[in-house]
N, C-alpha and C positions, 0 to 999 in steps of 0.2 A: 145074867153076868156070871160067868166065871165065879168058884170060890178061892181063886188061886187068886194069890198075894201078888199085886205088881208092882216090879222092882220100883216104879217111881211114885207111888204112891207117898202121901205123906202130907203135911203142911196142912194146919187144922183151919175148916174154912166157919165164919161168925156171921151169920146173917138172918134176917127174920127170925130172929130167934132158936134159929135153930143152929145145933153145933155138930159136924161129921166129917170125916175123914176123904179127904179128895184125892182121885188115882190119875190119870193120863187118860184113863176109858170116857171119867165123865166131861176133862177138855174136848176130845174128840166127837163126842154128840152132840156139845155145844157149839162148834166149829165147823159140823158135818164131814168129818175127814175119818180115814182108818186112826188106831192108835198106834202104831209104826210112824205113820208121818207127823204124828202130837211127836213121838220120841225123838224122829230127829230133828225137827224144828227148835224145838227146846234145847237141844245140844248142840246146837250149831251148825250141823253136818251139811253136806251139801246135799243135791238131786231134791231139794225142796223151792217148788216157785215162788218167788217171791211174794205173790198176791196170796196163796197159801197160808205161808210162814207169815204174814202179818195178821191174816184172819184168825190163824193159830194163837199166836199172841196175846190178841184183842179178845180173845175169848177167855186164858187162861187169867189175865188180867181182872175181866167181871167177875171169876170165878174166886181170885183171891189165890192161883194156885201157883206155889214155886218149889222146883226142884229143892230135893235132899240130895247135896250134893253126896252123901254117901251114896243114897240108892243108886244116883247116877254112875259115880263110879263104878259100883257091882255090875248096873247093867251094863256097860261101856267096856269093862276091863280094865278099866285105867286109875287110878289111883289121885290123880289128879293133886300128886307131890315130886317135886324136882329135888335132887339131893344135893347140896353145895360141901362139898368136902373138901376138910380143911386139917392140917398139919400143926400143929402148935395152936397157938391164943388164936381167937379168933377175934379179940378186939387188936389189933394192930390194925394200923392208917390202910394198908391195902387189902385185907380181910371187911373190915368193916367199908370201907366203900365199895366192894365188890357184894356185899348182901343187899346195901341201896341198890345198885345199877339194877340187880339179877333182880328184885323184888319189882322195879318200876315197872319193869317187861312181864313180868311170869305173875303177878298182882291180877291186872286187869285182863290175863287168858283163865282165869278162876284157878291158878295152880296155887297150893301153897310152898314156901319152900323150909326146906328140913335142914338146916344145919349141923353138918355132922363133924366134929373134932376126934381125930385121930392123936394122943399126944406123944405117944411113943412108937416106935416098929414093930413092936409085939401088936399093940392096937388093932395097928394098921394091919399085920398078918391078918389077925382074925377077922378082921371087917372085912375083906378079901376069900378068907375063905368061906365064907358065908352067902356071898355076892352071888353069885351063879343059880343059889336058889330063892334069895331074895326078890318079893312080888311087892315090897311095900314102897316103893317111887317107880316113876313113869321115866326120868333119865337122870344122868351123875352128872355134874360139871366138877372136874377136879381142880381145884385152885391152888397153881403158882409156886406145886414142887412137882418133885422127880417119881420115876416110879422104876422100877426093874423091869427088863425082859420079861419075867415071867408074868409079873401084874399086866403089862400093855398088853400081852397076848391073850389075859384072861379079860381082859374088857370088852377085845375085839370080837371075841366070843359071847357076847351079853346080843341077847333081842333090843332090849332097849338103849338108845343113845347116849352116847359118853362125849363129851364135852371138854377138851382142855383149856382151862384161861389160866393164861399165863405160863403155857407149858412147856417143857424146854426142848420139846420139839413134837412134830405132829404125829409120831407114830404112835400106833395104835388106839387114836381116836377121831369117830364119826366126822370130829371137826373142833375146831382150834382155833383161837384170836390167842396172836401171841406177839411179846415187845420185840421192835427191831433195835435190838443190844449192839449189835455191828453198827448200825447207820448212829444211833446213837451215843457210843464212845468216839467216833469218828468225827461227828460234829464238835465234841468238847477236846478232844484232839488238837485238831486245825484250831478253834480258837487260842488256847496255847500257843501252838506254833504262831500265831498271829501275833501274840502277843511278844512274842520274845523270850518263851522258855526255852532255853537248851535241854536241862533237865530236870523228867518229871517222875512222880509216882502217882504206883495205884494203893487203895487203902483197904481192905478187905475187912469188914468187919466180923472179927473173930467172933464163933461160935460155939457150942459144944454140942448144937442140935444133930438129931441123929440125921432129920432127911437133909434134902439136895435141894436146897432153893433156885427157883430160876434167877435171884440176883447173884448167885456164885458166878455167874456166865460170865461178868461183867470185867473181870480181871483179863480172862482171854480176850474179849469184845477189844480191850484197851489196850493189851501188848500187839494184840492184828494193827490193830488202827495205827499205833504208833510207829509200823514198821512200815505201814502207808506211808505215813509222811516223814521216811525217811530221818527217824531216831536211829540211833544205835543201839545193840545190849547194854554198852557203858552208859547208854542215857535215860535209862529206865530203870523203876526197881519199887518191887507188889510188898507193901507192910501189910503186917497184922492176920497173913494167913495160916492154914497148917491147923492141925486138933490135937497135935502133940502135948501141948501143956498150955488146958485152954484156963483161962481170966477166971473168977471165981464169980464177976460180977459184970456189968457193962461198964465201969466206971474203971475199976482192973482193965478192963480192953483198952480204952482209952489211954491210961496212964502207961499201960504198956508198949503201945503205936508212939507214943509223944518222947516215951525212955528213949524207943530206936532212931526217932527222927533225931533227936537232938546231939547223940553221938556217932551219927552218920557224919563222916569228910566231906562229903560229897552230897549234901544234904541236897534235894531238890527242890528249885523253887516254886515248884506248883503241884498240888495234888488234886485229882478224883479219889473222888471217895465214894465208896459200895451207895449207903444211904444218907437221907436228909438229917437223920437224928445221931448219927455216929460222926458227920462231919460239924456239927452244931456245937456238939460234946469238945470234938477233937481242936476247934477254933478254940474255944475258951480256955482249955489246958497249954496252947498254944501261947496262946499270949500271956497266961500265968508266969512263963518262963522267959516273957523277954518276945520272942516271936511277933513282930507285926502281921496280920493279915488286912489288906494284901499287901504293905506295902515289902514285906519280906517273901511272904509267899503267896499265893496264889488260890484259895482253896474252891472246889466245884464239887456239889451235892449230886446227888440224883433222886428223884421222885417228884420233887415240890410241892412237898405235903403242907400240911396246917404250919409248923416250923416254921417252912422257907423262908416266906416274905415279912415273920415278924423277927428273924436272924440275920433280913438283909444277904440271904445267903444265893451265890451263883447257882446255877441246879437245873438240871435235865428236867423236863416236867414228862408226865405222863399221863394219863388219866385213867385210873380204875375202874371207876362208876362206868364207863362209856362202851369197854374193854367188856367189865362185865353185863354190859347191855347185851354188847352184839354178840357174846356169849348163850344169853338167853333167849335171842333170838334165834338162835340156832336150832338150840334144842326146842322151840315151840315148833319152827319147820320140819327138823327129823321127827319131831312126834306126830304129826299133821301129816308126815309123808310129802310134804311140797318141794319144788324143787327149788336147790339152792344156787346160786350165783357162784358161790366161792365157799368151798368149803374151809379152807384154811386161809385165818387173816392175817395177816401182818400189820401191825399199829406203830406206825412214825411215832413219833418224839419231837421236842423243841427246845433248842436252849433259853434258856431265861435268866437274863443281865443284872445282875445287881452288885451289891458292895464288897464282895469276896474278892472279886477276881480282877486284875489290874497288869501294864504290863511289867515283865520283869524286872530286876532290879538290876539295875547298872552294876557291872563286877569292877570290882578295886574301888 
C-alpha cells in the first residue's frame, strides 16, 4: 500500500481490540472493487451499479467506515456550504423563514449552510469584491434585495451558481424564484373595487435602509393595478414614502403615515399597505384617533406573517419557507449540473379575508 495519505481516509474503526485508522483502500478489498468506485459510491455520484454501490456499502458498514466530510470536500472540490446572503437582520419574518425552507432542502444533500449578513453598502462592496476569489461555498442564493449593474455582472461571471429568492428580477442570475407583486396588488385591487371603494391608498413603509428591497416594488405593483381597474390619479395617493427625512424610529413612521391620513380632504377609505407589521401598527394608531377599521376604512396587509391572523388582519399571504425551498432546489441542480425545468419561478399569492377589510362606507 501506498505511503500517500488518502484524501478519505479517516473515522477511527474499534474492534477486536484493536484500534487503527480506516482509508477507502481497505473498503475496497473488503468489497473487492478498485478504490475510485469505493469513492464514488460513497459520494453519491453516478456510473456506479447499483448491485456495486450496495456491496460497497454493506462492506464499509462492517467496516465501521464514514466519510470526513472534510476530506470529501478536498477530494471533491467542493466545499459542500451554500451561502444565504442577506441585507440587514437577519431575524425578520422572511429572513428567518427563508433559512428553514433553504435548510430543509440543502440539510439532507449534506450541505451546510452559511449565513452571511451584509449590514451596510460598504459591507456589501467588500463581500463583492472579494467574491471572484472566493472558494469557501459551492453557490450564493441572494435574498429579497437589489443589487447594481455592476454586482449582477460580477455574479454572472462566478463558476459557481447564484441564486436570487425574492429578487427584483432575473438578471444576472443562474436562476430565480420570485413574488408575482403585479398579480398580487391586482387581486387586492379588484377586491376594493368589489367592495365599493372609490378612493384608495398605498402605504409604504418608511425607511432609512440603504438597499432596495423587493417589497418597494409593491407601490408600483399597485398604482399599475389600479389603473387596470380603471381608478383615476384623483383616486389614488402612495403615503409614507421618500428618504428625505426618514422617522427616527418605526413607531415615528407610523405616527407620521396616520399625521398625513388624517389631514388629508380626501382621505381614502381603503388602504394596502407595504407589510403585515406596519399595517398592524398603522390600525391601532388609527383607531387611537377616532378611525374605525373597517368600518371607516378598509385596511389590507401583505405577507401573512405570524401577526396576521392573531390582528384579524386582511393580507396577501405569501410563503417563504417554500420560495426558499424551491430556491434551494435550484442550486443543489446547478451544482449536480442537472437539467432544470424552469429556471426562473414566479410564485402566485393569495388573498386571505378577515376582519379589516369591509365594504365602503356610505357617503353623506
Amino acid at each position: 500500500m501506498s505511503g500517500k495519505v488518502n484524501a478519505y481516509q479517516c473515522i477511527i474503526r474499534v474492534g477486536g481490540g484493536a484500534v487503527g485508522r480506516l482509508t477507502i483502500h481497505d473498503v475496497a478489498i473488503e468489497a473487492g472493487v478498485s478504490d475510485s468506485t469505493v469513492s464514488r459510491a460513497l459520494r453519491g455520484l453516478d456510473r456506479v451499479n447499483p448491485h456495486t454501490r450496495a456491496r460497497i456499502e454493506d462492506a464499509a458498514e462492517r467496516l465501521h467506515f464514514t466519510f470526513s466530510r472534510n476530506a470529501s470536500s478536498l477530494a471533491s472540490g467542493r466545499t459542500m456550504r451554500v451561502t444565504l446572503l442577506f441585507a440587514g437582520e437577519i431575524n425578520t419574518w422572511f429572513n428567518s423563514c427563508a433559512m428553514q425552507g433553504a435548510y430543509e432542502v440543502l440539510a439532507p444533500e449534506g450541505y451546510d449552510i452559511v449565513p452571511l449578513i451584509t449590514p451596510d453598502q460598504a459591507e456589501q462592496d467588500r463581500y463583492f469584491e472579494m467574491l471572484p476569489g472566493n472558494r469557501n461555498t459551492d453557490a450564493i442564493i441572494v435574498t429579497s434585495f437589489d443589487l447594481d449593474k455592476q454586482k449582477l455582472e460580477l455574479l454572472g461571471g462566478l463558476t459557481m451558481p447564484t441564486i436570487g429568492l425574492d429578487s427584483r428580477s432575473d438578471d444576472g442570475y443562474d436562476a430565480s424564484v420570485r413574488l408575482d407583486e403585479n398579480s398580487a396588488m391586482l387581486d387586492a385591487v379588484r377586491l376594493l373595487r368589489s367592495l365599493g371603494h372609490h378612493r384608495l391608498g398605498y402605504v409604504e413603509q418608511p425607511s432609512s435602509h440603504e438597499f432596495k428591497f423587493s417589497s418597494k416594488l409593491r407601490s408600483q405593483s399597485f398604482i399599475a393595478s389600479a389603473r387596470t381597474c380603471d381608478y383615476g390619479q384623483e383616486d389614488l395617493e402612495v403615503f409614507g414614502g421618500g428618504h428625505d427625512s426618514m422617522p427616527r424610529s418605526f413607531d415615528d413612521a407610523v405616527s407620521s403615515v396616520v399625521a398625513t391620513l388624517l389631514s388629508d380632504s380626501r382621505r381614502p377609505t381603503a388602504l394596502c399597505v407595504e407589510t403585515d407589521d406596519f399595517a398592524v401598527a398603522l390600525i391601532a394608531r388609527l383607531r387611537h384617533f377616532g378611525i374605525r377599521v373597517p368600518e371607516d376604512m378598509t385596511v389590507i396587509g401583505f405577507d401573512d406573517s405570524r401577526i396576521a391572523p392573531v390582528a384579524d388582519l386582511t393580507t396577501i399571504h405569501q410563503d417563504p419557507v417554500e420560495m426558499a425551498r424551491l430556491a434551494a432546489r435550484q442550486a443543489v441542480k446547478l451544482m449536480k449540473h442537472e437539467t432544470m425545468d424552469r429556471r426562473h419561478i414566479l410564485v402566485g399569492t393569495s388573498m386571505i379575508l378577515r376582519g379589516t377589510s369591509a365594504p365602503a362606507p356610505s357617503e353623506g
